[in-house]
C-alpha positions, 0 to 999 in steps of 0.5 A: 365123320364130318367136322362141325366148325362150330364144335371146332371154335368151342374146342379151341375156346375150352382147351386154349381160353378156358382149359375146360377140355384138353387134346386127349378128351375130344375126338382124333378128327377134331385135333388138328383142325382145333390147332389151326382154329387156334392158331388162326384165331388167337394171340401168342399170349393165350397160346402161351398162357394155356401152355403155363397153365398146363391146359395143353402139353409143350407138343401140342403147344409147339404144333399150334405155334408152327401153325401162327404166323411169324411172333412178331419183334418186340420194339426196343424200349425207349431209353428212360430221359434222365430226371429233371434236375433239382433247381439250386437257391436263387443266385444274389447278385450283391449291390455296391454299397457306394452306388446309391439305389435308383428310383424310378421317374415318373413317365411326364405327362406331355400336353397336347400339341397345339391344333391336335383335336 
């Protein structure tokens, strides 16, 4: 018997996405190329959802998963920067009482130089 792509994609979507269908309500010729539809076109997190769903046994898993490509290597976490640290009360630096405190001078006007236009 021949084996409809399109019937291929709607297995594979109804058992992996949808868990509408599972392996043993198809038709045997339709199984195997089901695995590899699935294993070519969906990610190893709706694999392995349909298998924590119970929607395909942990052989029917394992088969598909030989199909995938290597899972590719989660990178490591970058480390958490430490918090920022709470600034402390401002620091005072004290006068001495003997110094008497400064008072600006104003900036003198200088007049203008003699031929300047």
């Amino acid at each position: 018997m021949a084996v409809y792509a399109f019937l291929t994609g709607n297995y594979a979507r109804d058992i992996f996405l949808y868990g509408n269908r599972a392996f043993p309500n198809i038709r045997v010729e339709y199984v195997q190329p089901v695995k590899q539809y699935a294993a070519a076109t969906y990610s190893y997190d709706q694999v392995d959802n349909a298998k924590a769903k119970g929607w395909v046994t942990e052989q029917e898993h394992a088969a598909t998963e030989a199909l995938m490509p290597p899972r590719p290597v989660q990178p490591e976490p970058e480390p958490t920067p430490d918090p920022p640290v709470e600034p402390g009360p401002p620091v005072v630096i004290p006068t001495d009482p003997a110094t008497p405190p400064v008072e600006p001078t104003p900036d003198p006007v200088q007049p203008p130089e003699e031929g300047a236009v």
